[in-house]
N, C-alpha and C positions, 0 to 999 in steps of 0.2 A: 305118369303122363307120357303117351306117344309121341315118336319123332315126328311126326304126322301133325300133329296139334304141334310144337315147336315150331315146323316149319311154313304153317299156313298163318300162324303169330307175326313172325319174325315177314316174311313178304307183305304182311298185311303191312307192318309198321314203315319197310323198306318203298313200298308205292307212295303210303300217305308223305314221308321225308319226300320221296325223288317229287312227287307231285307239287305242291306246295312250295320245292326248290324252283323247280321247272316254270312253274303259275308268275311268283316272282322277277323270275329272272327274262323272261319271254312276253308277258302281257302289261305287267305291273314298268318293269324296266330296271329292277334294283340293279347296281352292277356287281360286278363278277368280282372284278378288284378295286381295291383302295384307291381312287383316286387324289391324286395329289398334284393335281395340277391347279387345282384354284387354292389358294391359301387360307380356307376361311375359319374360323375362332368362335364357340358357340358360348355366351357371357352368359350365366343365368345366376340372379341377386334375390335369393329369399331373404323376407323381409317376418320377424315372428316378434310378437308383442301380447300383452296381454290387456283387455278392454277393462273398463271399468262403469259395464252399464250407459254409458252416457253418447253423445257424437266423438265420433273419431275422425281426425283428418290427418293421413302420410305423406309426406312433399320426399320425392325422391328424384333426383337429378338425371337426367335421362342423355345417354352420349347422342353423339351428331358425328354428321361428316364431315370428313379431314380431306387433306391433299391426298395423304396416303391410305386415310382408311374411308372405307365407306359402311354407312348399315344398309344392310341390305333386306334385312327382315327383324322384327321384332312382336313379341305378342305377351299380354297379362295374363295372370290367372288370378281374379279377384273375384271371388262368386258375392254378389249382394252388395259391393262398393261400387261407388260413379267414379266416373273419372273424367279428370277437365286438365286440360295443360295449360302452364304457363311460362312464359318466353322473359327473361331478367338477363339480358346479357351481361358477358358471355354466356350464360349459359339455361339449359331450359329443361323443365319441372316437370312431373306427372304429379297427380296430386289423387290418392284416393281417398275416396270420402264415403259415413255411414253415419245413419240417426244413431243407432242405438248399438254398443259393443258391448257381449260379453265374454269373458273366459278368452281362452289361446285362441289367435286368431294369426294367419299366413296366408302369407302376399306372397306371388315369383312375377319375378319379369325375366322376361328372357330375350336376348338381341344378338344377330348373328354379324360379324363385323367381316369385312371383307380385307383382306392387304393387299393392296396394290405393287408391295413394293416402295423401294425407298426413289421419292419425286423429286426433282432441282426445285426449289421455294424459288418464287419469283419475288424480288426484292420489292419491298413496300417504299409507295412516295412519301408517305403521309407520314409523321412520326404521332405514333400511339398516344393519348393523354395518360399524365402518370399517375398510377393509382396509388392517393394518399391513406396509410393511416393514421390514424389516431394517436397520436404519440402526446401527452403533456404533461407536465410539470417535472418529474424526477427521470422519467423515461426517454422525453424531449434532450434534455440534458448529456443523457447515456447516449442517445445516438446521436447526437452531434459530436460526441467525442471520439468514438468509434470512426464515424466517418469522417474527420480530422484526421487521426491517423491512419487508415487506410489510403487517404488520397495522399498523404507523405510515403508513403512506402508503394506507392504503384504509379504507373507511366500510362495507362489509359483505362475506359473502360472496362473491359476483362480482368485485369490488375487486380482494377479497384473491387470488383464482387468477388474475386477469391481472398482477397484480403478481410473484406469483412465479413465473408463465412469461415475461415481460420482464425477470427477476432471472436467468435462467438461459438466453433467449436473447441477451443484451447484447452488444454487437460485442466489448467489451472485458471480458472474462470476469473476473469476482474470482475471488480464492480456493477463495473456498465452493464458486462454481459448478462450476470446475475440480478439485474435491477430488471433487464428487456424479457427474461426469457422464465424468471421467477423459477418455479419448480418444475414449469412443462417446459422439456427440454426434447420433445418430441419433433420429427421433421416438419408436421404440419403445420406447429405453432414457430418455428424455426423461421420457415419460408415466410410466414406473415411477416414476421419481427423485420427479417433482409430485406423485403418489400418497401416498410417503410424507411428504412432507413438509407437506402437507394433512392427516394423519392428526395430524400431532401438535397442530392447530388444531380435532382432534374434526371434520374436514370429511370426509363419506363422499366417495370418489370413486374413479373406475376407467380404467383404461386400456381403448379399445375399438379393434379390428383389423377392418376391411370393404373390398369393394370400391366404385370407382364406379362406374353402371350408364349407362353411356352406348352411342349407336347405333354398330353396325361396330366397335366397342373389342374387336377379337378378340385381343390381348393386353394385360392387366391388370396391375398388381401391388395387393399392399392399404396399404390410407392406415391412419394412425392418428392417433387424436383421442384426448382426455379428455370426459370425463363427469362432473360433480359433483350432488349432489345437493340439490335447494333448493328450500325450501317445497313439500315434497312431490312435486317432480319430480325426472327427469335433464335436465341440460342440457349440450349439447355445447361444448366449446371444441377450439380452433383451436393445436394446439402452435407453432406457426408465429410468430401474431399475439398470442396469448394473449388474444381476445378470445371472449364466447360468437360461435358460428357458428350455423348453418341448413343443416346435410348432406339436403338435401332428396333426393338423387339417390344418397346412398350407403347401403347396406346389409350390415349390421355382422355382421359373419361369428362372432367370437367376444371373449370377453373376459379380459381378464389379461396375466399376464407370460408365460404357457406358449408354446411355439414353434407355429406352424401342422403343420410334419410330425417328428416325430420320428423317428430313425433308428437299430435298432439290430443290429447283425452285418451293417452294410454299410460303403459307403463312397462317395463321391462322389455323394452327395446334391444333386439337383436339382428345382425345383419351378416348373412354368410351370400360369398361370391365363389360363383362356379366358373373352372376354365375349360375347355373342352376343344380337341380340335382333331378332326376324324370323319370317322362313316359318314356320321351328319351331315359332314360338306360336299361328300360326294353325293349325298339326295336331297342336294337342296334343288332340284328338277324336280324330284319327285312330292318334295313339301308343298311346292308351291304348283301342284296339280289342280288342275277345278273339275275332275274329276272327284266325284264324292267315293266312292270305291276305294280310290287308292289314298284320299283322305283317312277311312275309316282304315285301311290296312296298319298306317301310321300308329295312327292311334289304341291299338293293341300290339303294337311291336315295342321293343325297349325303347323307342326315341321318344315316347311320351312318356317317359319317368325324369326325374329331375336329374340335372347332369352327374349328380354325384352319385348317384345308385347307379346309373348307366356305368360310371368307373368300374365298381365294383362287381358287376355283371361281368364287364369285358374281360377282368380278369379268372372270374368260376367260369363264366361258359366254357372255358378251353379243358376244362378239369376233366371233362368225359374221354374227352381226347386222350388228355395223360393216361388216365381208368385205361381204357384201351390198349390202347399201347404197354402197361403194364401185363393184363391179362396174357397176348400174344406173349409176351417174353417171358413169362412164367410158364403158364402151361402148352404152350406149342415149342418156345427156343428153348427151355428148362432153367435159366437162371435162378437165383435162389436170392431173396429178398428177405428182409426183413420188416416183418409186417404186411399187412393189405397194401396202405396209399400211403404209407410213409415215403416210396419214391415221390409221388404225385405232389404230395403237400411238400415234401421239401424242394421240389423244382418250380414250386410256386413260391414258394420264398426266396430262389436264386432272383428272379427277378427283379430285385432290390438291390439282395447282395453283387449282382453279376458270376458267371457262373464259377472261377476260381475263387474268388473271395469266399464262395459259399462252400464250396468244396472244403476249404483248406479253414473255414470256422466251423464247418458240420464234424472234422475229424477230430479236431482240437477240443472241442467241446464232449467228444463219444469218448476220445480215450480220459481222458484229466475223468470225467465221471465213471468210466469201465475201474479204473482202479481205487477209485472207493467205493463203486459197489462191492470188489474184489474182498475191500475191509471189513464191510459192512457185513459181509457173510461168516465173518471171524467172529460176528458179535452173535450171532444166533439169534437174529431179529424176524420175528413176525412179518409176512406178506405185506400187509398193507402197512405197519410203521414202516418197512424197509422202502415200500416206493415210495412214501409219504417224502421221507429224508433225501431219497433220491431226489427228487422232485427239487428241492431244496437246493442239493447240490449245483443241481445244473443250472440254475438260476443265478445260484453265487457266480458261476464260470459264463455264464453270458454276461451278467454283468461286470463281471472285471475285463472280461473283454473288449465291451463295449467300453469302457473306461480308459484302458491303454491306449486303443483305437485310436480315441478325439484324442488323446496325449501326444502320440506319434502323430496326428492328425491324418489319421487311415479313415477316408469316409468311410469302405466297405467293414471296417469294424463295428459302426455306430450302429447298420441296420442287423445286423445281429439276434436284436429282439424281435424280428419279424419272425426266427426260426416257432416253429410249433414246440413249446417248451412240452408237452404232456408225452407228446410223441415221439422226442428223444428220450425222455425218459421208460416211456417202453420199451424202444431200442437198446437202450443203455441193458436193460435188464433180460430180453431178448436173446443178445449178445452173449451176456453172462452166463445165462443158462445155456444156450447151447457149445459154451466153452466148454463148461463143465460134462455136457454129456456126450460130444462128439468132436470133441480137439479144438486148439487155438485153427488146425488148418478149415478145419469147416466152416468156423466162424469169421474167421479171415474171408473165407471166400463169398460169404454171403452178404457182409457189409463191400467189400467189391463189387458185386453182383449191386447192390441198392443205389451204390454211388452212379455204378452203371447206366442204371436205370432211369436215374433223378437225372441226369446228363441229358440224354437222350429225349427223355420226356420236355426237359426244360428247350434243349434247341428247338422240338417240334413245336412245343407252345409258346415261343415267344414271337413266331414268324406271324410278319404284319397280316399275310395275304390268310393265313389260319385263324387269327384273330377276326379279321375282319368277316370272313363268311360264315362264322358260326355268331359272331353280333347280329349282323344282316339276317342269315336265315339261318335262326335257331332250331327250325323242323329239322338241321341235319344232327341233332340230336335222335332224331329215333332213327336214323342210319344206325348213327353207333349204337341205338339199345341192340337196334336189330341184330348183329355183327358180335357183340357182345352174349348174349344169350346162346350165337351158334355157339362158339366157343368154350360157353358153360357146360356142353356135350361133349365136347370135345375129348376123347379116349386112348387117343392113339399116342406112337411113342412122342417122345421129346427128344429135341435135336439134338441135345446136348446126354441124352439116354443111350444113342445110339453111337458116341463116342465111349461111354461109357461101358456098352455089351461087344464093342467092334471083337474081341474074342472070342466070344462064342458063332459070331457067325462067321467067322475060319472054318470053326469046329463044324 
């Protein structure tokens, strides 16, 4: 094939990218960078069950606005279910509903939450009525005694609720606590139990169910606290510690004993929560367009996938980049790698590790298995039994790794297992064959050269502002096929060639 045809390809792809960038960025309005000036947090709660022919109806508890948090957009995807809400304070219901269900069936809601930032509560007149449980005969009994002796052992309200969650989380459980709490010793059943048992002290207080809002958390579940009320405010505690807390990051989805999904004429009830917080909020101008165009743009861009695929995009889209970048240092600077994308995939795994952790478990891992391949070749093993074993080894050394790691409690040893196990072990062997045919120095220099690379790679693709416009506008992927193919031509010396010949052109 002609340079000619290469290069009328490569421009062809290089317009449609710039155009398509251009289109977005100039008519549409995507932006250019990350905005981080609004705080906003994208919740998306798939809901999966399975029908049994019959009516189905889901009650799923829907958040509201706070002092500090606001919703600012929310939308379903329930194709062929009604939906009707209902209002049970505190708190309020979506309810979908269908005559007839069968087989797998999936629900998403999805609700964009605003943070305002942390607001002074303005103190309340009115003292809250206190929400009683159900406590009688043997259970009655246990919390009366409980809260007997916490109000001996504490000087006011505050006291007295750390006292009776230290009464009920005590290594060595009494009676009582074991009478209230039976075998569900979980927080959510926790926060009930203290509820009631506070009520009989005239102490208003509530169990509360939120998530935490933190960055990349694109799988969630929700926390629960208590809330009591004092001197005219709520103040949070800590079922855990039983101490007040500071949930500065967490936002309270709903309140009470009531379930998050309710389920009824189905069966195997499943419920995953998505956290997200990103590009999304910087187009949230652009979501909420009435413009049908830049509607329909949306909705063939990754914002219309569910948040958790979206995670998992953000982190491949960056991968052509690393590609890239690889290629130039190969065949244009001359470095010497080992393997195609073993830099690439392993600087996608530093992202976990961070990049010295990963560094300093990629070496440990290559040498500990470099000398029993070294063994292994003593045994006169077959190709594939010898990587098979391989394989094996490296496994055993990530996992002891990771084991020491949580021992010493070194988080960066835990993610360990993110490294691409197949692909060290072709390195590992890699390694060893090119020991054997051209020196420990060559091979020295080529896992230098890899580490080099996976470095470099890893700095370029972890930058937000790189992340963010290849999310936004994925057409700059045929930039880089473009760029990439020149380079596939590419013939001339390597920079590291001409360090290499510097003698002969003296001569």
């Amino acid at each position: 094939m002609s340079k000619r045809h290469l290069y009328i390809l490569t421009t062809i792809l290089i317009l449609a990218g710039a155009g398509l960038f251009a289109a977005k960025l100039l008519i549409f309005g995507l932006p250019l960078t990350p905005q981080k000036k609004l705080n906003l947090w994208e919740v998306e709660a798939h809901i999966t069950f399975k029908g049994r022919e019959g009516p189905v109806k889901v009650a799923q508890i829907l958040p509201q606005s706070q002092r500090r948090f606001s919703i600012v957009d929310q939308s379903f995807v329930s194709p062929g279910y009604g939906l009707s809400t209902i209002f049970e304070k505190p708190n309020k219901q979506i309810v979908f509903s269908k005559r007839k269900v069968t087989g797998e069936q999936s629900l998403y809601y999805r609700v964009t939450v605003l943070d305002k930032g942390v607001k002074k509560t303005k103190k309340l007149r009115d003292i809250p009525q206190t929400i009683s449980v159900d406590l009688i005969g043997a259970q009655l009994v246990a919390a009366k005694a409980i809260i007997d002796t916490a109000t001996a052992k504490s000087a006011d309200s505050s006291t007295l609720v750390s006292a009776v969650i230290e009464q009920l989380n005590a290594k060595e459980s009494s009676s009582h606590s074991k009478e209230l709490l039976g075998k569900n010793r979980s927080l959510e059943n926790k926060a009930e139990i203290v509820v009631g048992i506070l009520s009989l002290a005239k102490i208003s207080a509530r169990s509360v169910h939120g998530l935490e809002l933190r960055h990349s958390h694109y799988q969630s579940s929700f926390s629960h606290w208590l809330e009591v009320f004092d001197q005219g405010e709520w103040h949070p505690y800590s079922l855990s510690t039983g101490q007040p807390t500071e949930l500065t990051n967490y936002f309270p989805w709903w309140r009470g004993p009531v379930p998050f999904v309710n389920l009824s004429g189905g069966k195997k009830l499943n419920t995953k929560v998505s956290v997200s917080w990103g590009e999304e909020s910087a187009l949230m101008s652009v979501k909420k367009a009435s413009d049908d165009i830049e509607k329909a743009l949306l909705n063939i861009s990754f914002f219309s996938l569910p948040l958790d695929v979206q995670q998992v995009y953000r982190v491949m889209i960056v991968a052509p980049l690393g590609a890239l970048l690889l290629v130039f240092l190969r065949n244009v600077i001359g470095l010497g790698t080992f393997g195609t994308f073993m830099p690439v995939l392993m600087a996608m795994s530093f992202r976990e590790t961070e990049l010295l952790w990963g560094l300093l478990l990629f070496t440990i891992i290559i040498s500990i298995s470099l000398v029993v391949r070294i063994y292994f070749e003593s045994l006169k093993l077959m190709v594939v039994p010898r990587l098979s074993a391989l394989l094996i080894v490296v496994i055993l050394v990530m996992a002891g790794l990771s084991i020491i790691g949580h021992k010493l409690d070194m988080g960066g040893g835990l993610s360990v297992a993110l490294f691409p196990m197949v692909i060290l072990t072709m390195t590992v062997e890699r390694i060893s064959i090119l020991w054997d045919e051209r020196g420990p120095a060559q091979a020295i220099k080529h896992g230098i050269g890899s580490l080099a690379v996976a470095s470099l790679c890893y700095v370029v693709m972890t930058q937000d502002l790189v992340e963010h416009l290849f999310f936004v506008f994925p057409e700059l992927l045929l930039i880089l096929l473009a760029f990439t193919l020149l380079l596939g031509r590419y013939t001339g010396y390597r920079l590291m060639e001409l360090v290499r010949f510097r003698a002969l052109a003296k001569e």
